[in-house]
N, C-alpha and C positions, 0 to 999 in steps of 0.2 A: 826391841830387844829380841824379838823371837825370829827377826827375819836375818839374824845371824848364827854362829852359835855361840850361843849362851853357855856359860864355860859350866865345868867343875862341880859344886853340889848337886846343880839345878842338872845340869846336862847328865851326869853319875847314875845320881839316884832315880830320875827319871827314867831313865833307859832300864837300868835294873830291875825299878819296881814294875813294867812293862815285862817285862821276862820272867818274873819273881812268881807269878800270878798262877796260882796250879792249874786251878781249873780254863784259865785262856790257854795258856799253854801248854795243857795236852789235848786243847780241840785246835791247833793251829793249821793239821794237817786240813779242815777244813774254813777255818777261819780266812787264811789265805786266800782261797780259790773265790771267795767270797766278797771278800773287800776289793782283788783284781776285777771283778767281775762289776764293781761299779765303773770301773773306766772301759771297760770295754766287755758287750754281754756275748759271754761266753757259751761254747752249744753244752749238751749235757756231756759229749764224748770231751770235749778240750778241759771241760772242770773235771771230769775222771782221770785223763791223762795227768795233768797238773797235781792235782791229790797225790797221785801215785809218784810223779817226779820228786815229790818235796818230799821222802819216807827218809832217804838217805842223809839228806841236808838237815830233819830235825834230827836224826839219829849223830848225827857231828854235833853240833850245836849242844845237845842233850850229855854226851860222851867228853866234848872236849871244851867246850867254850863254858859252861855255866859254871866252872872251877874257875877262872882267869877273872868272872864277878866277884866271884867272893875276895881274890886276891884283890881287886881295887877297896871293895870296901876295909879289909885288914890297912889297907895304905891310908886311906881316909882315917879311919880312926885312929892309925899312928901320930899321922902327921895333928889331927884334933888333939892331940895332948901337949902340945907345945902351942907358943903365938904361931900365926900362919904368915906367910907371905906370898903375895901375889902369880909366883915362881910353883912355887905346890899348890897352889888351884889350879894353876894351867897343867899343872902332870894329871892332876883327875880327870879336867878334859880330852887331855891328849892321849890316855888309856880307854876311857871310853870310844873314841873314835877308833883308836886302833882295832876295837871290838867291833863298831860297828863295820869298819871295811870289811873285816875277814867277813861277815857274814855277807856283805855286798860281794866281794868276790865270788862267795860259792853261789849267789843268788845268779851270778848277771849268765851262767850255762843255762839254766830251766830259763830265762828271760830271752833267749837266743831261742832256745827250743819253741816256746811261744809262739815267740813274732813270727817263726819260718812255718809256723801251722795256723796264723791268722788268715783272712780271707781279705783281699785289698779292704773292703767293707767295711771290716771288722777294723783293721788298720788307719782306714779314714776317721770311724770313729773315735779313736784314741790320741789320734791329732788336734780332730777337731775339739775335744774336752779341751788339753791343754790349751790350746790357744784361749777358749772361753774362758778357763782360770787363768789365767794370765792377766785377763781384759779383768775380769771382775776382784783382782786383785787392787790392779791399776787402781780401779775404781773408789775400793778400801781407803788405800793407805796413799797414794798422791794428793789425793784433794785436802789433804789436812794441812793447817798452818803451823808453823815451826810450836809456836804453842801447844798447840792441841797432839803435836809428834813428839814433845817433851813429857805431857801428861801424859800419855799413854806411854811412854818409855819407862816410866816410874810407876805406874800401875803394873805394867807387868814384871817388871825389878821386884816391884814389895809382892805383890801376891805371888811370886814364885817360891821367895823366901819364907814367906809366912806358912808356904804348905808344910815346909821341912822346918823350921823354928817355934811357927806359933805366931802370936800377934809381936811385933817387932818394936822396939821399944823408940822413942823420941831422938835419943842420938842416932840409934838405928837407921830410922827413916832420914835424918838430915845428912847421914854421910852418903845415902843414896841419893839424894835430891842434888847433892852436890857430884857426884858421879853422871846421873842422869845429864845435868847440865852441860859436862866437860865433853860428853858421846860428842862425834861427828854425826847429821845427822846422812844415815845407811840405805833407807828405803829406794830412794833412786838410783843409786848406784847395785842395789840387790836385782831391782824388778828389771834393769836396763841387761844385767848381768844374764839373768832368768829369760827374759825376752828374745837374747842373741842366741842362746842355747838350745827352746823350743825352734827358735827357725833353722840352725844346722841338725836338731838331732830329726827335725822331720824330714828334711831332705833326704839322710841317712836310712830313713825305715820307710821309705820308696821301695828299700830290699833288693836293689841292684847287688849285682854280682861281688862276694867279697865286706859286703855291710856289716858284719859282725865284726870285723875287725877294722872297720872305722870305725864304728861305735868305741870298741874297745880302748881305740888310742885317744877319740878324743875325751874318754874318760879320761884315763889317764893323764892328758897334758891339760886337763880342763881350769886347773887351778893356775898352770903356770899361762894360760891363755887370758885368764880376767884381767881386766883392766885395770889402770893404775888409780884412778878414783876409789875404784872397788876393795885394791889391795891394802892402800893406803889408811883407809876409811876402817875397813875391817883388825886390821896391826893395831891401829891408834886404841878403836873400841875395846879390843880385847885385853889390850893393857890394864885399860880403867877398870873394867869390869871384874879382871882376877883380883884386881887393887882391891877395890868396892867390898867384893864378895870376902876377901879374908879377913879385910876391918869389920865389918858387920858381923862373923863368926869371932874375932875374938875378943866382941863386946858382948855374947852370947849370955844372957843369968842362965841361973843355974835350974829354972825351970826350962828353959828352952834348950839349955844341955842334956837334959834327961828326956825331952819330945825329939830331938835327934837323933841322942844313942838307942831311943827306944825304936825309931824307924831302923835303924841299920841293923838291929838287932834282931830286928822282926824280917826283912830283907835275906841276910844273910841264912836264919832259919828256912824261909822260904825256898831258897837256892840249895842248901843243904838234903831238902826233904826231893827237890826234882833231882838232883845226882844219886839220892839213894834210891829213886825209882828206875833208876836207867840200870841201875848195878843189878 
């Protein structure tokens, strides 16, 4: 489940309550520079420079984006007051992605700035990671038996839900068991996807003449370049899954309606109190 995306509550609220967080999110200006710095070790001037590039981009973020959260969660709890349908979980995911690009967008200029001030070195190193998480991926999630990629597809279906619901009730879990089973199974077609991608974007951060705008495009065409296993595989899952996810919310009791509205409740406060520190 997690090596796609994972639609709608789970994808929403996670992303949200990642941003929600006051105190992560007014040390981000170093936080950043910090977590970059485990893929590739940075000197003390590239994490000064880096600090200093990102003032702009939290001040956007801060200013314009943490308004556009609080608007999905008002949508969420719109749509929570009638039955759901598979159709309005897919718009909660596809609003948060729409979040997350903008912020990908303004990210991949300081990401350009980076690379053009790393040392080949320093560039080798950040190759050489990804290929090793690649491999130790590999390693994870191919060796399991269709069994064992069922059970773990349903452990993490239910523990996702149950962070946002609560312990999940007997119907609960059997419309997921019956969800889990209908999945194509995705791992191979993700890591293969993943695999082809580390080998062109490292060719690409060689940093020949012009490389930021290969980069650029094959961002951009990177979805319509997957393959048809991939695309296929991921269409079919995400059906089932918005399916899944709105039958299991509108079999919701009324205790795991009030651990819900109380997250988004507490969320939305959260989001409220970092726009009134920007004002």
């Amino acid at each position: 489940m997690k090596k796609f995306r994972t639609s709608a509550l789970l994808l929403s609220l996670g992303l949200l309550s990642a941003c929600s967080n006051s105190f992560v999110y007014n040390q981000l200006d170093w936080l950043i520079p910090w977590y970059v710095d485990d893929y590739v070790d940075l000197s003390r001037d590239q994490r000064r420079d880096l600090k200093s590039q990102l003032q702009p981009l939290l001040r956007w973020h801060r200013e314009e984006e943490l308004a556009s959260y609080v608007r999905i969660i008002d949508g969420i709890e719109a749509d929570l007051r009638e039955p759901l349908n598979g159709l309005e979980v897919e718009a909660w995911a596809n609003a948060t992605w729409q979040a997350w690009e903008r912020i990908e967008a303004r990210m991949l200029p300081l990401a350009f700035e980076l690379g053009e001030d790393l040392s080949d070195a320093q560039m080798d190193e950040f190759v050489a990671l990804m290929h090793k998480r690649q491999l130790e991926l590999e390693e994870e999630y191919l060796g399991r038996s269709d069994e064992e990629y069922l059970a773990d597809t349903l452990e993490d279906f239910s523990d996702s839900l149950d962070e946002f619901l609560g312990r999940l009730t007997e119907q609960q879990i059997a419309l997921l068991e019956t969800a889990s089973a209908a999945l194509l199974r995705f791992d191979n077609a993700w890591l293969e996807e993943r695999r082809l991608w580390i080998e062109r974007l490292a060719l690409m951060l060689q940093r020949q003449p012009g490389w930021q705008q290969e980069v650029m495009q094959a961002l951009e065409t990177r979805d319509a370049n997957r393959g048809e296993a991939y695309r296929s595989a991921y269409a079919h899952n995400q059906i089932i899954i918005n399916d899944a996810i709105a039958a299991v919310l509108n079999l919701r009791t009324e205790k795991q309606s009030r651990r819900l509205q109380g997250q988004l409740d507490d969320l939305r406060a959260d989001l409220e109190k970092l726009i009134a520190q920007a004002d």
